[in-house]
Backbone bond lengths (Angstrom), bond angles and torsions (degrees), N, CA, C in turn:
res aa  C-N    CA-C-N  psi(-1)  N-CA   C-N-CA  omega(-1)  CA-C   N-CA-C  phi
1 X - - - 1.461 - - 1.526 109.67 -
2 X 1.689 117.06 121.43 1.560 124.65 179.17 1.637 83.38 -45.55
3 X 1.735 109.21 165.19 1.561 137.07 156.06 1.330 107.71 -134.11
4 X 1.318 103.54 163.78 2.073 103.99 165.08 1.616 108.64 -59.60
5 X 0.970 116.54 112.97 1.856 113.81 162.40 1.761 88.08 -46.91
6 X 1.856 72.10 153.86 1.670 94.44 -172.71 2.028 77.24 -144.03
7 X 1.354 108.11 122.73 1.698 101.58 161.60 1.160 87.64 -125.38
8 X 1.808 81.87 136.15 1.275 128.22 146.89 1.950 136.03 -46.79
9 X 1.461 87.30 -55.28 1.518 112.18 -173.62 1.164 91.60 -153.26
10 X 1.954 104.18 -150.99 1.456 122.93 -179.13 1.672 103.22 -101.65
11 X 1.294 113.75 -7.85 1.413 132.00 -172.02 1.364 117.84 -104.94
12 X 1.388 125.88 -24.89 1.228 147.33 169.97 1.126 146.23 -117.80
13 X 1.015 149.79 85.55 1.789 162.01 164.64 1.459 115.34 -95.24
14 X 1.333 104.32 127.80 1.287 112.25 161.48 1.742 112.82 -93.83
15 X 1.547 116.18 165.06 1.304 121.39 176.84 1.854 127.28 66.22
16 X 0.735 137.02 149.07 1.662 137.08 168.60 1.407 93.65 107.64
17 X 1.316 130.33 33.30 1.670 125.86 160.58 2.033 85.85 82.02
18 X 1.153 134.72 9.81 1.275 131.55 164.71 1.192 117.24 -50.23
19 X 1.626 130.12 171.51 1.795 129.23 -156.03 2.089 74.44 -101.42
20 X 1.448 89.74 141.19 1.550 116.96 163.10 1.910 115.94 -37.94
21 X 1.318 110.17 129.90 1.459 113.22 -155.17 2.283 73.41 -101.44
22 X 1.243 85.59 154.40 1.841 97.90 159.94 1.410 105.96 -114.58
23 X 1.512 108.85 114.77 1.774 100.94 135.73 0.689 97.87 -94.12
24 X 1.774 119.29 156.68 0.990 139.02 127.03 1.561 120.90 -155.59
25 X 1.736 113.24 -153.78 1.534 103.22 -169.67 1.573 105.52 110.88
26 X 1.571 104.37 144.93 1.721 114.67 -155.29 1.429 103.23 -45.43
27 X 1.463 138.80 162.40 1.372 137.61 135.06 1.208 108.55 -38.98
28 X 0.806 137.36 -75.93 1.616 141.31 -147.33 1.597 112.22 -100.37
29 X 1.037 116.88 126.19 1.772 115.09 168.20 1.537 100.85 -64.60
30 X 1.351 131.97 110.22 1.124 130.59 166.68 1.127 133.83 -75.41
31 X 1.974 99.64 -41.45 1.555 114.83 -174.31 1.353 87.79 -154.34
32 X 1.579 116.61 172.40 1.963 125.29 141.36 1.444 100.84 -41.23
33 X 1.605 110.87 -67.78 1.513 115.71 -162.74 1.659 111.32 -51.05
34 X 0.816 93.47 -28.38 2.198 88.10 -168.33 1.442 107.56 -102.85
35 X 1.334 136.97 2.28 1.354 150.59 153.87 1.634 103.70 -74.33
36 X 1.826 122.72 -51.56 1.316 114.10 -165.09 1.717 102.90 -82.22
37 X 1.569 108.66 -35.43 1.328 105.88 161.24 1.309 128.95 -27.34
38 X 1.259 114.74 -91.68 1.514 156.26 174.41 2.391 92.53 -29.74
39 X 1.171 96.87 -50.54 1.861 107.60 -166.76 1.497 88.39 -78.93
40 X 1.101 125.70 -64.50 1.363 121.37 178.05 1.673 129.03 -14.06
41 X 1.634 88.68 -60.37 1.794 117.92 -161.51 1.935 74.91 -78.56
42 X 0.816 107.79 -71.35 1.555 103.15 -161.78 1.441 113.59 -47.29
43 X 1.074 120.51 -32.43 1.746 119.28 168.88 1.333 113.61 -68.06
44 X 1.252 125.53 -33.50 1.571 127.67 143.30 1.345 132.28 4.37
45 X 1.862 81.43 -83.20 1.163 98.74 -149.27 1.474 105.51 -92.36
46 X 1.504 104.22 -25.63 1.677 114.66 172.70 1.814 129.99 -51.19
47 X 1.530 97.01 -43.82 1.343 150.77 -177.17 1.752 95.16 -62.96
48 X 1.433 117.48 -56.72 1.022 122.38 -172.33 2.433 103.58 -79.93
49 X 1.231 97.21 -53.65 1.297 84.13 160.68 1.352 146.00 -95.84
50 X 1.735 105.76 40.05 1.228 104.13 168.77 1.561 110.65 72.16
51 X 1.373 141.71 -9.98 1.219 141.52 -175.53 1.519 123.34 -86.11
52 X 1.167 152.67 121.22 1.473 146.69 -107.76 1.903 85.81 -129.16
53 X 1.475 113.77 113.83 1.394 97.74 -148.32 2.362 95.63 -116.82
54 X 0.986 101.05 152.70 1.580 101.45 -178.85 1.821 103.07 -111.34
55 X 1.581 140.06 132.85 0.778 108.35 165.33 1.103 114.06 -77.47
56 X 1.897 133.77 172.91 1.514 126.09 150.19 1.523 110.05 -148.14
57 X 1.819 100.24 135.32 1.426 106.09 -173.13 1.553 107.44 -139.29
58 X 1.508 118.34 137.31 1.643 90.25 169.00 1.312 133.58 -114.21
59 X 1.180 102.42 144.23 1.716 110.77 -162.07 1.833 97.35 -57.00
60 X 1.360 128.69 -40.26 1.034 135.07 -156.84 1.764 111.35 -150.74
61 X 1.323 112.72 121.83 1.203 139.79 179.88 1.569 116.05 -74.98
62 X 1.085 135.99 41.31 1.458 125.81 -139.57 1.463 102.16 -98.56
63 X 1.244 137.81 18.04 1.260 158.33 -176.17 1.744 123.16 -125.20
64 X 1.429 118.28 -2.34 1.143 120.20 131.57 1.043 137.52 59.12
65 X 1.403 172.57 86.90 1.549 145.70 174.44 1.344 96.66 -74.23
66 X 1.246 122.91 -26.89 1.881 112.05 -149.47 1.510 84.52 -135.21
67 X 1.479 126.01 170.42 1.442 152.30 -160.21 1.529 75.98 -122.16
68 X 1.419 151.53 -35.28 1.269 126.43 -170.46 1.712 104.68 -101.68
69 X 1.306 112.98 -7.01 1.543 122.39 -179.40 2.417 87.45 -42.62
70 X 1.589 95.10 167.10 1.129 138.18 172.78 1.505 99.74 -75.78
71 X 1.333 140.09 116.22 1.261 141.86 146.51 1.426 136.33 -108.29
72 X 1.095 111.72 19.73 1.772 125.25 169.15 1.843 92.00 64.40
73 X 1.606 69.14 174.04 2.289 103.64 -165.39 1.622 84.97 -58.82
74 X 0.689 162.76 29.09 1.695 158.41 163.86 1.966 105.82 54.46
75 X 1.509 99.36 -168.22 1.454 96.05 -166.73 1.737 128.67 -81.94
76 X 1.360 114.53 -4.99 1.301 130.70 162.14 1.854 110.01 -71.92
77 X 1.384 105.37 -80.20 1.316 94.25 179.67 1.308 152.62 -61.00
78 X 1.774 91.23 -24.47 1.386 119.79 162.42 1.258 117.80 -60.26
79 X 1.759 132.41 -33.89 1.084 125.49 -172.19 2.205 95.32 -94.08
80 X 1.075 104.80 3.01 1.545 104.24 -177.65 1.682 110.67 -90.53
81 X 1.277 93.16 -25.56 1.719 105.37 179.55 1.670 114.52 -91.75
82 X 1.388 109.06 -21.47 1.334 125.95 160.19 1.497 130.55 -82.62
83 X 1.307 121.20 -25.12 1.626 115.76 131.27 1.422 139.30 -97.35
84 X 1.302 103.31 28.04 1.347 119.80 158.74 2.040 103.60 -89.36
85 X 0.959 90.64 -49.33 1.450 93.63 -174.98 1.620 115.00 -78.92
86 X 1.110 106.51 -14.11 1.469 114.72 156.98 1.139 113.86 -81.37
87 X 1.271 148.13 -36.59 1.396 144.54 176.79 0.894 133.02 -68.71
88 X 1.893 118.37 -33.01 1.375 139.33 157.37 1.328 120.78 -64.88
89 X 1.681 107.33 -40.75 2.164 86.31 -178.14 1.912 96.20 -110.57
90 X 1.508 111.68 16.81 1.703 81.96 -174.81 1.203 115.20 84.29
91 X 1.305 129.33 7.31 1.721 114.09 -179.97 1.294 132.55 -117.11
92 X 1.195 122.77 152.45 1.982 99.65 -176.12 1.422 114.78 -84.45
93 X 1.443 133.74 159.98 1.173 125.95 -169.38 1.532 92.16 -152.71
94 X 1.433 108.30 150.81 1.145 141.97 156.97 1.789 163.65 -142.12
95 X 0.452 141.47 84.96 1.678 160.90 166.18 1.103 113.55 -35.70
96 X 1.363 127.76 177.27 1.456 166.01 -171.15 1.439 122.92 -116.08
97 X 1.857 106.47 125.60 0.907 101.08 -170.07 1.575 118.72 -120.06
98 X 1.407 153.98 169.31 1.284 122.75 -157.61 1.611 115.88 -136.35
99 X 2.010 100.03 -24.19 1.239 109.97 -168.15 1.763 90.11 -144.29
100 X 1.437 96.31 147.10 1.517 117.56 -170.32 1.569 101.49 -42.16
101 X 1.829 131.75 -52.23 1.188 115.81 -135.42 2.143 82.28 -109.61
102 X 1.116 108.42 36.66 1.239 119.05 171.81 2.037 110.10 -101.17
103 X 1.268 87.10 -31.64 1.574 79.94 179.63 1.477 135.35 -78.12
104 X 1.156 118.69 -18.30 1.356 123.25 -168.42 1.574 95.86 -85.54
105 X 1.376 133.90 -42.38 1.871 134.52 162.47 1.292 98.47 -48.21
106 X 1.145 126.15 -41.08 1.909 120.69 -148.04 1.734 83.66 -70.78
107 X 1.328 82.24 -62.52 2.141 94.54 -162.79 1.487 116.67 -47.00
108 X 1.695 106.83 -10.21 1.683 116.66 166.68 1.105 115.12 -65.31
109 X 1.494 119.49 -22.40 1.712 133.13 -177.39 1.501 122.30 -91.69
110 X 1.622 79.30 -58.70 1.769 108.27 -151.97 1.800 94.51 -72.38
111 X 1.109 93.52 162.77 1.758 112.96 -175.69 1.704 108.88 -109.67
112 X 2.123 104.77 -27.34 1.263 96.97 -168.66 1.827 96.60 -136.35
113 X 1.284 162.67 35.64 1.442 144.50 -151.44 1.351 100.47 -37.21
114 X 1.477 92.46 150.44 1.596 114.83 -170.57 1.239 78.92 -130.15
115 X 1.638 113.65 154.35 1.493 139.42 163.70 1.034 99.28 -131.02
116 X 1.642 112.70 121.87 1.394 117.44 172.46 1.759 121.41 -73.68
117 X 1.575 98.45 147.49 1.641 102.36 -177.02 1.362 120.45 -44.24
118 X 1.741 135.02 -25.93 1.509 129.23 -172.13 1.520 91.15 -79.22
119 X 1.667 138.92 -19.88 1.168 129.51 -165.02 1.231 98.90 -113.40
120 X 1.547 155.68 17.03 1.363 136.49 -169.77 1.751 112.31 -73.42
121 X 1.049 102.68 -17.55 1.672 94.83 -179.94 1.958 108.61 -113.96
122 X 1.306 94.01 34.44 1.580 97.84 -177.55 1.834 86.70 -87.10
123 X 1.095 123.70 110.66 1.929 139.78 178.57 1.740 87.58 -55.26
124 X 1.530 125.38 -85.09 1.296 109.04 -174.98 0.969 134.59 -53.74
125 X 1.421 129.68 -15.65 1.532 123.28 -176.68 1.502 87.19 -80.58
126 X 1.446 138.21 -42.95 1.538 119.51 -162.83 1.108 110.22 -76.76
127 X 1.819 135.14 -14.70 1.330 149.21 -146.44 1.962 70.13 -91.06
128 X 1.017 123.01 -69.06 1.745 129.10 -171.57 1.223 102.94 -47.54
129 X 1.024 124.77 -58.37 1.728 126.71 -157.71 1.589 91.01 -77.31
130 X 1.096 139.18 -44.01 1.572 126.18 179.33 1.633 124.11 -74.70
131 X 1.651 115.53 -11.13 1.329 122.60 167.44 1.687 105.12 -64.39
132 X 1.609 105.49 -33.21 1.721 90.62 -167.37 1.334 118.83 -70.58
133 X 1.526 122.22 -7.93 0.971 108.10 -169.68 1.287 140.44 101.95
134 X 1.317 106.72 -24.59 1.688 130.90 -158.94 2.099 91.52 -97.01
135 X 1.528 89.02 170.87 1.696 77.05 171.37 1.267 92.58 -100.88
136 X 1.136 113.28 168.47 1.811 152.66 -128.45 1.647 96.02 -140.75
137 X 0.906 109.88 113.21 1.779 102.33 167.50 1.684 97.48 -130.97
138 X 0.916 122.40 124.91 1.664 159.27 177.48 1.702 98.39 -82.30
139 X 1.015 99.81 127.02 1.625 117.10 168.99 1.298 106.31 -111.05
140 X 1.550 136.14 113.84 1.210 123.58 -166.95 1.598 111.21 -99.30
141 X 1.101 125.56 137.13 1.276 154.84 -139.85 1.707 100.33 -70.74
142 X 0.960 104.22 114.14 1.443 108.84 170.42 1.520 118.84 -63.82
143 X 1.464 117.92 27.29 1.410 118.80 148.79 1.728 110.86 -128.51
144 X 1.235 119.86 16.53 1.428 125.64 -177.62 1.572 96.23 -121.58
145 X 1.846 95.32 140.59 1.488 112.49 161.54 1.238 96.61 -81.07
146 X 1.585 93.47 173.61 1.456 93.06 -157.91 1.759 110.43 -105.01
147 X 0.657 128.92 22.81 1.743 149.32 130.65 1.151 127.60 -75.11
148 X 1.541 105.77 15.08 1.894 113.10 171.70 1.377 82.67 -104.72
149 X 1.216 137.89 -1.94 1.184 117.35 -147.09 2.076 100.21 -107.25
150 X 0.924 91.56 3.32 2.136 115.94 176.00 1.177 90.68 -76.63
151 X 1.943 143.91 -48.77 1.343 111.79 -177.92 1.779 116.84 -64.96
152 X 1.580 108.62 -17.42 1.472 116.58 -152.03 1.886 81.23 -80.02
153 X 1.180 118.47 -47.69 1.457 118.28 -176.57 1.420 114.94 -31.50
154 X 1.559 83.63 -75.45 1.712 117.51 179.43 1.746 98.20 -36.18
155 X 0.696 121.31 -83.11 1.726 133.99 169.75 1.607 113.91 20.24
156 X 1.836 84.76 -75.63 1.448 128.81 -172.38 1.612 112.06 -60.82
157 X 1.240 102.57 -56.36 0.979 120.97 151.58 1.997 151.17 -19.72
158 X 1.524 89.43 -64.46 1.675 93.62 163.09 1.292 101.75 -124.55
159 X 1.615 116.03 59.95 1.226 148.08 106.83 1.053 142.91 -76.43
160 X 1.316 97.69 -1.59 1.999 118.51 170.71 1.710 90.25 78.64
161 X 1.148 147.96 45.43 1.194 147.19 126.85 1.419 137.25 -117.77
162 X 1.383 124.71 103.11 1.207 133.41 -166.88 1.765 111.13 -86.10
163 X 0.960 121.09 3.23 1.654 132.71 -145.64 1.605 97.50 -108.05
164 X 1.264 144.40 47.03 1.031 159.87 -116.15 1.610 90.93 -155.38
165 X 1.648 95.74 114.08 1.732 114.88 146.87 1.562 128.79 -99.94
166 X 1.266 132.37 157.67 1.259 123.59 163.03 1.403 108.42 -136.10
167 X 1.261 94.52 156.28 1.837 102.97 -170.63 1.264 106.23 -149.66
168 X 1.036 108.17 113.45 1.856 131.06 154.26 1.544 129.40 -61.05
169 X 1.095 94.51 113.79 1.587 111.76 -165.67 1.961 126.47 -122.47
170 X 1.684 84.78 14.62 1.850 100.24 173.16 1.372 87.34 103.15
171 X 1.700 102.27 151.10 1.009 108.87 157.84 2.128 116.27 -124.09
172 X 1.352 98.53 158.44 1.415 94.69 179.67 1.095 124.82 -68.79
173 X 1.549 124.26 143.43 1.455 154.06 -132.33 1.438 106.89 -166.52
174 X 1.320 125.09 94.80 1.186 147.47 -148.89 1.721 117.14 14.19
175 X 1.360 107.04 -109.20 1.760 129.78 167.48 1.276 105.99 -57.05
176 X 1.444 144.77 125.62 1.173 115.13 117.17 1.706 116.46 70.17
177 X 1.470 104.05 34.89 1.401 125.68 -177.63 1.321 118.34 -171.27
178 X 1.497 115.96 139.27 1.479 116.50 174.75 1.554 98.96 -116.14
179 X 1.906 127.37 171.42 1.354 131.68 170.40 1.598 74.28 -129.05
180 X 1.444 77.65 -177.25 1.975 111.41 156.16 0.992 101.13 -159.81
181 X 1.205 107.21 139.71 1.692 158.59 -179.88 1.491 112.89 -81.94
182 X 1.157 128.91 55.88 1.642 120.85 -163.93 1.484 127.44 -26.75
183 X 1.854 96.29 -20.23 1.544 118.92 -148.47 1.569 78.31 -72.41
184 X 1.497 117.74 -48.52 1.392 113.16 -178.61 1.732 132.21 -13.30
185 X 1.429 94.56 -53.84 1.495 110.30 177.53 1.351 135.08 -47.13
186 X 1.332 96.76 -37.88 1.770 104.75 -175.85 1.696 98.82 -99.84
187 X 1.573 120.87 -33.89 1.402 127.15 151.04 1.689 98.65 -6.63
188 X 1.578 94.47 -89.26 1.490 116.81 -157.89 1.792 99.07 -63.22
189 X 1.037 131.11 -29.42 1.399 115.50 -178.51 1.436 106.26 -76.63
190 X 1.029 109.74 -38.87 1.440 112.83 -172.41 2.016 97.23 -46.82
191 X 0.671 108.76 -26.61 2.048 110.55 -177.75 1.667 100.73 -74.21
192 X 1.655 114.45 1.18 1.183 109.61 173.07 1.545 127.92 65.66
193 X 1.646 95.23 32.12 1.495 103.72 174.37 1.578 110.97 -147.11
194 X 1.346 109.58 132.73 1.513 108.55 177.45 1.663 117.93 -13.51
195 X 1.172 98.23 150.39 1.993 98.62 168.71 1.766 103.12 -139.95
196 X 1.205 89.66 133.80 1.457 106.45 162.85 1.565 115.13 -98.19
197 X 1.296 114.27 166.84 1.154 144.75 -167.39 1.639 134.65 -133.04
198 X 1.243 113.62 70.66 1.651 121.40 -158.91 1.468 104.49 -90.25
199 X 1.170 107.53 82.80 1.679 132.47 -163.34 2.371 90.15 -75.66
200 X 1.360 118.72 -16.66 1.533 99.69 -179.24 1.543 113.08 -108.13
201 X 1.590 119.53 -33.33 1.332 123.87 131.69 1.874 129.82 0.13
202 X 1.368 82.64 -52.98 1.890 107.04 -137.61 1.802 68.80 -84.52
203 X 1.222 135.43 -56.20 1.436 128.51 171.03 1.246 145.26 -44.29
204 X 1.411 111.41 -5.00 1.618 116.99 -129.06 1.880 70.49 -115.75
205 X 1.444 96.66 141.99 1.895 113.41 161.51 1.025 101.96 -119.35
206 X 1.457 90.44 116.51 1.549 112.49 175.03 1.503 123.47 -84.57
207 X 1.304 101.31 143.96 1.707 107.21 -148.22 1.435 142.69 67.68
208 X 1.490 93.42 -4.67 1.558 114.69 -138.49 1.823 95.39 -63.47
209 X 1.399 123.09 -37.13 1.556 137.40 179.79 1.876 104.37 -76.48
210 X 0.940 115.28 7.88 1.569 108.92 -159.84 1.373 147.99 91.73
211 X 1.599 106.37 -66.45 1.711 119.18 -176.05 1.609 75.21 -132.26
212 X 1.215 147.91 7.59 1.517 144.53 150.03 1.041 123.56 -135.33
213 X 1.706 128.31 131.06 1.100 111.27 149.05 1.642 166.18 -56.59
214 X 1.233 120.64 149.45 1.460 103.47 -159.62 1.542 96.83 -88.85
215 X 1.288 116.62 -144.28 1.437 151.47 169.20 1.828 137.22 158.06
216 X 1.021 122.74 -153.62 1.162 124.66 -166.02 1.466 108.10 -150.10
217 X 1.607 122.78 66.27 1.819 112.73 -171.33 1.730 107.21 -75.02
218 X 1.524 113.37 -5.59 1.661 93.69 171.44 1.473 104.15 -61.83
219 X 1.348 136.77 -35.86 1.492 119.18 -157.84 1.729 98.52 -99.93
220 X 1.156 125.59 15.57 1.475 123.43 159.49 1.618 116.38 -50.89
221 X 1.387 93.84 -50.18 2.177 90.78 179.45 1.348 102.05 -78.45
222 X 1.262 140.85 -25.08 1.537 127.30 162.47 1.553 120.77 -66.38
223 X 0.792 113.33 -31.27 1.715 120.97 179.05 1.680 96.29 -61.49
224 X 1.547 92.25 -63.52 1.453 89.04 -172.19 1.541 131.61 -83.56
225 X 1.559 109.58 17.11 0.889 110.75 172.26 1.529 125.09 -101.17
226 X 1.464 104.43 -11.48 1.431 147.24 168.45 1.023 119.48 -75.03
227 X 1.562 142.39 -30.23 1.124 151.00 105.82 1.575 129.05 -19.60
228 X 1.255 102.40 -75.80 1.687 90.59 176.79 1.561 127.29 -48.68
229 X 1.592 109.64 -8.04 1.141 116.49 -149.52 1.694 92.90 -103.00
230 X 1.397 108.39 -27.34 1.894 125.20 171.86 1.626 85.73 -70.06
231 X 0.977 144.90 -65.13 1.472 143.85 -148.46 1.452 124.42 109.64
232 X 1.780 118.62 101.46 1.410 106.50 -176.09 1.250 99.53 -149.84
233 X 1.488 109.46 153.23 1.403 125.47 -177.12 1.804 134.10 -59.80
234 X 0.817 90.71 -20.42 1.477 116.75 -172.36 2.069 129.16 -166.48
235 X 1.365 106.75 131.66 1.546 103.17 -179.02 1.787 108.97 -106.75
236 X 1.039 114.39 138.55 1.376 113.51 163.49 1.291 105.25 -108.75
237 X 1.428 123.96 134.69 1.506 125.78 169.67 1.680 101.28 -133.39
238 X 1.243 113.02 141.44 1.737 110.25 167.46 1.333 99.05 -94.37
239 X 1.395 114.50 137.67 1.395 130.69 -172.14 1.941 98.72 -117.70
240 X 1.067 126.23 164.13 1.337 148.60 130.59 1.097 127.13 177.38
241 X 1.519 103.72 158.74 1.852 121.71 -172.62 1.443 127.62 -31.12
242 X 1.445 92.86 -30.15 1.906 109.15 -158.02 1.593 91.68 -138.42
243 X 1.147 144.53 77.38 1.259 116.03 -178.67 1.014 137.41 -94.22
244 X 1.896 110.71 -3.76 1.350 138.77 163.47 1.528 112.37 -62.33
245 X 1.252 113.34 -15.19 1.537 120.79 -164.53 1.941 102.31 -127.24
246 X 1.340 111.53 13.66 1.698 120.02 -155.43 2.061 75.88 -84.96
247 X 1.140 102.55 153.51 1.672 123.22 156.55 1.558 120.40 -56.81
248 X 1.189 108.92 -21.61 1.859 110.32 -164.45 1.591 95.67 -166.51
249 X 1.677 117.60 135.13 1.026 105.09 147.71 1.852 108.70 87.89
250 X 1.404 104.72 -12.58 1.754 106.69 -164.17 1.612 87.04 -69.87
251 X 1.016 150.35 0.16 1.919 132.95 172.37 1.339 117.72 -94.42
252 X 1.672 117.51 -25.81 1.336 109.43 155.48 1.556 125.33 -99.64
253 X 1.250 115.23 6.36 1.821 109.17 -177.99 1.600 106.04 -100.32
254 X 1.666 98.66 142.91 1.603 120.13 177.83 1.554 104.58 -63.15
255 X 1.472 118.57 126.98 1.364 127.77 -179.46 1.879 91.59 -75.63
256 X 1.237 106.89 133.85 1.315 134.63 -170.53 1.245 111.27 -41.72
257 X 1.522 106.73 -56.74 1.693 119.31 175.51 1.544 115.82 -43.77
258 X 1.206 101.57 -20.07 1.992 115.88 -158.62 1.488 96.07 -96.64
259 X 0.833 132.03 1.35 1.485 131.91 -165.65 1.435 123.05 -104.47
260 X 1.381 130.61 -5.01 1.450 128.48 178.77 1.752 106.69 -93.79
261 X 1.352 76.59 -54.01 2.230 91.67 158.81 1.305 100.95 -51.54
262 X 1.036 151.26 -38.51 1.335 131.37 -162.01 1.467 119.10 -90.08
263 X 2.073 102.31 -39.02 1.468 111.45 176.84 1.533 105.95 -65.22
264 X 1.205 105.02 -29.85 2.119 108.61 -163.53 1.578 83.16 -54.62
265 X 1.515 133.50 -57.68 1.388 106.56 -141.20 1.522 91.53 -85.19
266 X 1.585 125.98 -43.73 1.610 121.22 175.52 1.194 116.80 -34.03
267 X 1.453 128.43 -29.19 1.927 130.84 -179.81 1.638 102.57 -58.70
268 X 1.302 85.03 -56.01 1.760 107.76 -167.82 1.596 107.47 -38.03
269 X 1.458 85.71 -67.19 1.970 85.93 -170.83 1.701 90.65 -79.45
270 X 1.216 160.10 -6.99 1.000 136.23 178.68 1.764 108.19 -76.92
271 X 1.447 109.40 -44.64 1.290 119.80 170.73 1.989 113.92 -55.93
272 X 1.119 107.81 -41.61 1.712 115.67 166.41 1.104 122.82 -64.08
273 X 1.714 124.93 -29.55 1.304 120.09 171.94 1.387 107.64 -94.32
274 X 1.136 134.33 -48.20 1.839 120.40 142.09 1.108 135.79 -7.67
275 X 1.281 117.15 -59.97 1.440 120.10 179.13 1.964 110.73 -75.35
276 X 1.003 138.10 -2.47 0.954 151.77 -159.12 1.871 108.95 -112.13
277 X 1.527 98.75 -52.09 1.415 100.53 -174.93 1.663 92.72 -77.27
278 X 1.485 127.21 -36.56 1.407 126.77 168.62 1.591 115.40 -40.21
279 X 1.237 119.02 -40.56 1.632 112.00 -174.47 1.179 111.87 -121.47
């Protein structure tokens, strides 16, 4: 299904039957070192397949299972290590933001604000995130269908920002489990704005470990291959090196190495369902 193009740059657009954008990049800012790591390998490998790539890391975890969980360098340093790493390879990057007077600093950095899914219908945090200017990508709430997600638009919207992504990230399924609904996808385009696709998210059982959540990253390349195959503008996946050993999130993210194998076949059918809605 066509969407409104949304550009990024001269290198990047989301929506209008355009080639599939990548986020990705660890959950968690761990270190300098495992951000330039982690951005490095991925410019690689992106670089090598032609795929138009975003980094994303977050400065701050503020959503938590546990009060002793890992929450990254917070929103000063985190956004200092995130245009550092923007300045060195050239790339746009983006994060998550949590509280209203966080956005207008972030958007000094960031290329894209993200609002996480427990906050998509927080009115002031989007009233902030749409003053900057930047595009806005909406994670829709793992208790909303995804046609609740037209007030979250609307919102953004007569806020004087039209530049608005949304991304599906499972929805909840009783205990301690998320599904997805593929139907979701064209749902959410149909509102006439890019859709993303958070194929490691979409895995993740929440709570499922206790004071952490679990997940399931073998079915990350099926999710998302199941997806590309509905038609979507963009994938977010959290990637890292070690992910059994990652701070946040290491049970649903694709170990780094696993990831060129995975984009080769995602191009394929993304390029096959492209060429199709094209003619």
């Amino acid at each position: 299904m066509l969407t409104k193009e949304i550009k990024l740059n001269d290198k990047i657009k989301f929506g209008s039957n355009s080639p599939f954008v990548l986020i990705a990049g660890p959950c968690l800012i761990e270190s300098e070192e495992l951000i330039d790591k982690t951005a490095a390998t991925l410019i690689e490998i992106t670089t090598k397949l032609n795929i138009p790539f975003i980094f994303k890391a977050s400065f701050d975890k503020a959503n938590r299972s546990s009060i002793y969980s890992e929450r990254g360098p917070g929103l000063e340093k985190g956004l200092e290590m995130l245009s550092k790493l923007k300045e060195k390879y050239m790339i746009p990057v983006t994060s998550d933001i949590h509280e209203s007077h966080q956005a207008k600093i972030a958007g000094e950095v960031l290329d894209i604000i993200q609002i996480p899914a427990f906050l998509c219908r927080q009115t002031d945090l989007l009233i902030a995130a749409a003053k900057t200017q930047k595009i806005i990508n909406v994670k829709k709430g793992q208790f909303l269908a995804p046609n609740d997600m037209e007030n979250i638009v609307i919102k953004l919207k007569e806020s004087g920002n039209d530049q608005v992504l949304l991304t599906e990230r499972g929805t909840n399924f009783g205990y301690h489990n998320l599904v997805v609904d593929m139907r979701s996808l064209p749902i959410l385009q149909e509102l006439n704005v890019p859709v993303v696709f958070d194929a490691t998210h979409s895995v993740q059982i929440p709570g499922g470990l206790g004071i952490t959540s679990g997940g399931n990253r073998e079915y990350a390349p099926v999710l998302a291959r199941a997806a590309m195959a509905v038609g979507i503008d963009a994938l977010f996946l959290e990637v890292h090196p070690d992910p059994v050993n990652a701070l946040s999130d290491g049970p649903n993210m694709v170990k780094l190495d696993h990831l060129e194998e995975i984009l080769k076949k995602l191009k394929k059918i993304d390029e096959l369902v492209k060429l199709d809605v094209g003619s």
